[in-house]
PLY file of the C-alpha trace (Angstrom):
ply
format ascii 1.0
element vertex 311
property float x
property float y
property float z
element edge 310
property int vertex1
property int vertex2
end_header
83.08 14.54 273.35
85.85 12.51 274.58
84.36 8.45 274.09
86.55 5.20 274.97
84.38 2.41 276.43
86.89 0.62 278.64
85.03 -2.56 280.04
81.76 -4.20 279.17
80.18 -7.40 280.75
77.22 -7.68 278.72
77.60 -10.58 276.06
76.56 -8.64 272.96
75.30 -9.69 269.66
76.50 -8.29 266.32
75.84 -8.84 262.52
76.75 -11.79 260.95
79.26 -11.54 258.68
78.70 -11.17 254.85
78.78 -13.87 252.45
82.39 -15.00 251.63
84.38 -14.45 249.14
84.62 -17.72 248.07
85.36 -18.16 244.56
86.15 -14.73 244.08
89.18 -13.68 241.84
92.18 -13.36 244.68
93.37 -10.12 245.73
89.69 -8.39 244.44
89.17 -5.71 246.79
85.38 -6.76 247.43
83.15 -3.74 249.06
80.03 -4.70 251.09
78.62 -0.91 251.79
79.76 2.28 251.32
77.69 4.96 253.48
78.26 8.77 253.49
79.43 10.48 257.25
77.89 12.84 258.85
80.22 15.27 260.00
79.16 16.78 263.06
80.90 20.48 264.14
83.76 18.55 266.62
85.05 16.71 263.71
83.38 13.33 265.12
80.91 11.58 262.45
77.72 9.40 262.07
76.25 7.16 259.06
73.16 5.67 259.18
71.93 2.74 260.80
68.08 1.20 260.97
66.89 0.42 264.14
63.72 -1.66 264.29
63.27 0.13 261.21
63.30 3.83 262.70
66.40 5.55 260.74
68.78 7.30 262.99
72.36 8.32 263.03
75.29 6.43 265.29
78.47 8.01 265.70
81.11 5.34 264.48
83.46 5.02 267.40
86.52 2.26 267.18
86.81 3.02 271.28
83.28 0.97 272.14
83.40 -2.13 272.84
79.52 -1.97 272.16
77.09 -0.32 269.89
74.65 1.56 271.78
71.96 3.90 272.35
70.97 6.50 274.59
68.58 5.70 277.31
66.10 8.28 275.68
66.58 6.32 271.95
65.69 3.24 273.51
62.76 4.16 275.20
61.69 5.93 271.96
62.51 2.66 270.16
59.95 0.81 272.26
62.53 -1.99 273.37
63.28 -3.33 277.01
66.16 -2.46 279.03
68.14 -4.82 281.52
69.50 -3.51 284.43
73.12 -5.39 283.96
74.50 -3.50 286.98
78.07 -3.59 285.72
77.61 -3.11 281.84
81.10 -1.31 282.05
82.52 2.69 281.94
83.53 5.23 279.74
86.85 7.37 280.01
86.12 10.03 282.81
84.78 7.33 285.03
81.32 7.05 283.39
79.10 4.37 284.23
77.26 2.22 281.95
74.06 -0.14 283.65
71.68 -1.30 281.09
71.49 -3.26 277.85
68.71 -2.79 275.53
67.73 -5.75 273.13
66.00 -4.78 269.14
64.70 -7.00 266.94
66.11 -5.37 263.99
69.46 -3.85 262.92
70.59 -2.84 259.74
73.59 -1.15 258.39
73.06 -0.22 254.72
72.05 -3.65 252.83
73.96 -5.52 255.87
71.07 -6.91 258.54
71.19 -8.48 261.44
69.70 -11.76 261.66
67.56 -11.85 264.72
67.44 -9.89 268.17
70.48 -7.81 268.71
71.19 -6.25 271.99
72.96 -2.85 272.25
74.43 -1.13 275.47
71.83 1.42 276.42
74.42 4.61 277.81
72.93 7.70 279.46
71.91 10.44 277.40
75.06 12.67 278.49
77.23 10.63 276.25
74.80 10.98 272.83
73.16 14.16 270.92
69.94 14.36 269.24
71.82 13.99 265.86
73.75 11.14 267.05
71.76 9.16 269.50
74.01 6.21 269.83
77.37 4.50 268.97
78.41 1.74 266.46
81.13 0.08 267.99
83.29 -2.88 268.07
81.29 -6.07 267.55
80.09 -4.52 264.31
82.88 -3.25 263.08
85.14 -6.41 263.89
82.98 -8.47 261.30
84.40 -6.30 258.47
87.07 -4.66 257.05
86.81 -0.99 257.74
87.81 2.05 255.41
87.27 5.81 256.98
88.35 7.49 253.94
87.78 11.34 255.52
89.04 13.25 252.57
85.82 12.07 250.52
83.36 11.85 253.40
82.71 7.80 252.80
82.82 5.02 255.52
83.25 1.42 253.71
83.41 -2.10 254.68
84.92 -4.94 253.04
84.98 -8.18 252.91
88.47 -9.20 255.30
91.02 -8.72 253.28
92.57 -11.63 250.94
95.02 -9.65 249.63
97.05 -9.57 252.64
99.91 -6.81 252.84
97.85 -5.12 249.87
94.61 -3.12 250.77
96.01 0.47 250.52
93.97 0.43 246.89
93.20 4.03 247.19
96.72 4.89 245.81
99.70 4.51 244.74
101.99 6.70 247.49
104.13 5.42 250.31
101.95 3.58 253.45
102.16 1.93 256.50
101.20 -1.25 257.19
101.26 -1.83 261.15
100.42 -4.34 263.00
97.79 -4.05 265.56
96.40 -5.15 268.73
93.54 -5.36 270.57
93.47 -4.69 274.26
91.10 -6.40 276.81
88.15 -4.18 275.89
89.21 -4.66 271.90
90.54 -1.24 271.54
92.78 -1.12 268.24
96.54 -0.44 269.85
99.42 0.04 267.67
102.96 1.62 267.96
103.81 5.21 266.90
106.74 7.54 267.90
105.69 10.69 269.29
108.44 13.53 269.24
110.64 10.24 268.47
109.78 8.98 271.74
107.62 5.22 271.49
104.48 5.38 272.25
101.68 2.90 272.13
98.24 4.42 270.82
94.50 3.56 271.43
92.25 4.45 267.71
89.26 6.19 268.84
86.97 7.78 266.06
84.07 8.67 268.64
86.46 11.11 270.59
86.43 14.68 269.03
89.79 15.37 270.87
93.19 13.03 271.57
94.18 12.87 275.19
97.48 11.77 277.19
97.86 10.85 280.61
99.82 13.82 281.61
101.94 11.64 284.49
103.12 9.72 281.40
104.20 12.38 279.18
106.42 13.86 281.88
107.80 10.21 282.38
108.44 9.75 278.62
110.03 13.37 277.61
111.32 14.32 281.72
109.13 16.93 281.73
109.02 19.42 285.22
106.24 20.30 286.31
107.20 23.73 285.65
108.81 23.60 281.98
107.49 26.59 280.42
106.01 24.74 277.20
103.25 23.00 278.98
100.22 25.36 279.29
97.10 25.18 281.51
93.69 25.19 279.04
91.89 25.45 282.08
89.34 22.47 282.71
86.82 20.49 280.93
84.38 18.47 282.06
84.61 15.15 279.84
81.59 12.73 278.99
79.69 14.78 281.67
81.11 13.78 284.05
84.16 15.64 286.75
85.66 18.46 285.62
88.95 17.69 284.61
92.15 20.07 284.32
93.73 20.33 280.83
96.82 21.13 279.80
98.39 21.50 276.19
101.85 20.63 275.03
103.03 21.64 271.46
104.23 18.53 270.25
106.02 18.13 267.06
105.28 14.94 265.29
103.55 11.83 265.32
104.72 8.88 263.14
103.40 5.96 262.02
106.01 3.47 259.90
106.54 6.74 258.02
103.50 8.73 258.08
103.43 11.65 259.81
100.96 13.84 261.42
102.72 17.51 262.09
101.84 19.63 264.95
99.27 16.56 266.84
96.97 18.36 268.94
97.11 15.76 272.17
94.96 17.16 275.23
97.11 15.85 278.74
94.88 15.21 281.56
95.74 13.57 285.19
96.28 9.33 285.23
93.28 8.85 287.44
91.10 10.37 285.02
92.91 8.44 282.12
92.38 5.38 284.15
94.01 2.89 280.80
96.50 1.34 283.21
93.83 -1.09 284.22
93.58 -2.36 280.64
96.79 -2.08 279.09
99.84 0.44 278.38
98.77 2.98 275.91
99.10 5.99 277.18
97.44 8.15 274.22
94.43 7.83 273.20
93.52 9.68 269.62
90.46 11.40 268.92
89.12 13.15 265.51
91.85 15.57 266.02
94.69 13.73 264.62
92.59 10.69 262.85
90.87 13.19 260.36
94.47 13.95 259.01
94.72 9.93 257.68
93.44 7.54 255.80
92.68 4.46 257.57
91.90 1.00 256.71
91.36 -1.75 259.54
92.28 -4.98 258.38
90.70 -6.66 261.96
91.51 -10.30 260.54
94.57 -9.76 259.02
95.77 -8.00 262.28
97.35 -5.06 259.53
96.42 -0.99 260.13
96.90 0.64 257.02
97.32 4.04 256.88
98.24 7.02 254.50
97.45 10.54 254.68
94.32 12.02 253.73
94.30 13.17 250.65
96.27 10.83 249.10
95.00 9.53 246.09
0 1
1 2
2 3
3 4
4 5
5 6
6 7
7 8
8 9
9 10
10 11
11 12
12 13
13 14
14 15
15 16
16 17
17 18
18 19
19 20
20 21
21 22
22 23
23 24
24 25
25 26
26 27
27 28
28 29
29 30
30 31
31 32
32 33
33 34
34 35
35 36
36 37
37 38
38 39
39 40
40 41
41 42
42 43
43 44
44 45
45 46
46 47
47 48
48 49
49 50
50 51
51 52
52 53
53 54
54 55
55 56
56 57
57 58
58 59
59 60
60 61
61 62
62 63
63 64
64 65
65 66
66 67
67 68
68 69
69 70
70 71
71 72
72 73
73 74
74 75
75 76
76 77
77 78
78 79
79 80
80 81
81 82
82 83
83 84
84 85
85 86
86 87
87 88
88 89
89 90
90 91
91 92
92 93
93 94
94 95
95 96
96 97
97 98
98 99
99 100
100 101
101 102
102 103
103 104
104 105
105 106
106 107
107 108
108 109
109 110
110 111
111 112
112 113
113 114
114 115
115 116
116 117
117 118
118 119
119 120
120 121
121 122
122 123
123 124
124 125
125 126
126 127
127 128
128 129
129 130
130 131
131 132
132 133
133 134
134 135
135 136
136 137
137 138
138 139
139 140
140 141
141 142
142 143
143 144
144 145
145 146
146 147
147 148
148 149
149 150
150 151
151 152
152 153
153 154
154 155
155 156
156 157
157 158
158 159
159 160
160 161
161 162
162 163
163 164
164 165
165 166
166 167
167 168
168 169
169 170
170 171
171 172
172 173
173 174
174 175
175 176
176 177
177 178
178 179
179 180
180 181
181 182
182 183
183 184
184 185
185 186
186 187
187 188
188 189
189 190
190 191
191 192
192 193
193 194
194 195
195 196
196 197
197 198
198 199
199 200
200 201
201 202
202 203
203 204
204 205
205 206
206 207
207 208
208 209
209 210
210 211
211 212
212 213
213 214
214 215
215 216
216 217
217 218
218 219
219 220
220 221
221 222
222 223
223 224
224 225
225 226
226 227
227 228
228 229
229 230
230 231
231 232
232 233
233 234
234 235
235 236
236 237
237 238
238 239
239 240
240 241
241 242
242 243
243 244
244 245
245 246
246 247
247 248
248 249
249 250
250 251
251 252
252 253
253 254
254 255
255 256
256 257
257 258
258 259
259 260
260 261
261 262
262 263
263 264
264 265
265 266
266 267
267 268
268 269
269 270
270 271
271 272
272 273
273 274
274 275
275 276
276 277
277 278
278 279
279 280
280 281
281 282
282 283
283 284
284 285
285 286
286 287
287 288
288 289
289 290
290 291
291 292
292 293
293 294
294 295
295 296
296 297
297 298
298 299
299 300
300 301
301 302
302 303
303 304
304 305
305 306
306 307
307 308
308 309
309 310
């Protein structure tokens, strides 16, 4: 499942942010919750969240601007829908029309306060496992750890120990800076094949994709160079089929962290459609994220990574 919500008009609540740490000792790392994923078969994952009390799963995706549920979820959760008419679109061109509002949402001991309204996306976008998304204006009230290696999503406190999260050990890291695009995507700078590229983090896409016209700018592909290979078509998010092709890139490194051999899908620029919102041209899935450890320092404006299994 390829998910990067691009646009959203809705105003949308989100949890209030935990307690601060005032009077804390500085620099003490200081964890809110720590919830197990649920990896799903595509390498995307879920925790859980409570939704007017019902317990269900919502695949944690960085590329939503919005948490959301399914159409089906929310009719299931008794709650009304609002026809918002332009409530944004997914990558692929997929429409989003309705906002549902809950009077209860809770993320491990973390609760919302009041009413909290959610996109409500059509049911092509969820599973039965993973009815939903928890997106940006959740996550943006924390700092976020995906540690993938042990299975455990975390979230801090924002970080007063700037330049010094990486906790976790005691190897080289990176420390980028990031940026958020008009729809809040988390955008940093990488080299790909020592070429710079600017990235989009997306942890509810099973796959990374490329805007194919913008590799060939980048490397001066042809169109017939014998190292790009059709993988026939897919149809993403449900929606057009879409033809794929594959590329075997190299490397892709971040301040010094590599990830060998990235698998990076390349599909056509008006299916890619980020040009409208900024000039990333890669957008990175499961497929490459699984191989790092990532914390999200959203205040600080700091991406830390390492690989996975360091420790």
């Amino acid at each position: 499942m390829y998910r990067l919500m691009l646009w959203a008009a809705a105003v949308i609540a989100w949890l209030p942010q935990a307690a601060s740490a005032e009077g804390a000792q500085p620099c003490m790392m200081r964890k809110l919750v720590s919830l197990d994923m649920q990896t799903f078969s595509d390498g995307e994952f879920a925790v859980p969240v409570a939704i007017n009390d019902q317990l269900m799963n919502l695949t944690v995706d960085t590329g939503s601007i919005a948490s959301s549920v399914s159409l089906d979820a929310a009719m299931q959760l008794n709650s009304r829908l609002t026809y918002t008419g332009s409530g944004g679109h997914f990558l692929n061109n997929i429409e989003v029309d309705y906002t549902t509002t809950v009077h209860s949402f809770a993320l491990g001991s973390l609760r919302s306060s009041g009413d909290f309204t959610l996109l409500a996306i059509p049911n092509l976008l969820t599973t039965v496992i993973s009815p939903g998304l928890l997106g940006y204006d959740v996550l943006r009230n924390y700092d976020v750890e995906f540690d993938f290696y042990r299975g455990k999503f975390n979230l801090f406190v924002h970080n007063t120990c700037l330049g010094h999260a990486v906790y976790w050990t005691r190897e080289a890291f990176a420390a980028i800076p990031l940026k958020t695009d008009g729809s809040h995507h988390i955008v940093v700078r990488a080299y790909l094949d020592g070429k710079p590229v600017k990235v989009i983090f997306d942890t509810g896409s099973s796959s990374s994709v490329m805007s194919e016209d913008a590799a060939k700018s980048l490397f001066g592909w042809s169109d017939n160079d014998p190292r790009l290979k059709s993988a026939g078509s897919e149809k993403i998010n449900g929606g057009e089929w879409v033809p794929v092709h594959t590329f075997p890139f190299g490397s892709l490194v971040f301040d010094g962290i590599a990830v060998t051999n990235p698998q990076i899908t390349l599909i056509p620029q008006h299916n890619f459609r980020l040009d409208r919102y900024g000039d990333a041209s890669i957008v990175l899935g499961m497929s490459v994220l699984r191989q790092l450890h990532i914390y999200v320092a959203y205040d600080e404006g700091i991406l830390y990574l390492t690989g996975a299994e360091a420790q």
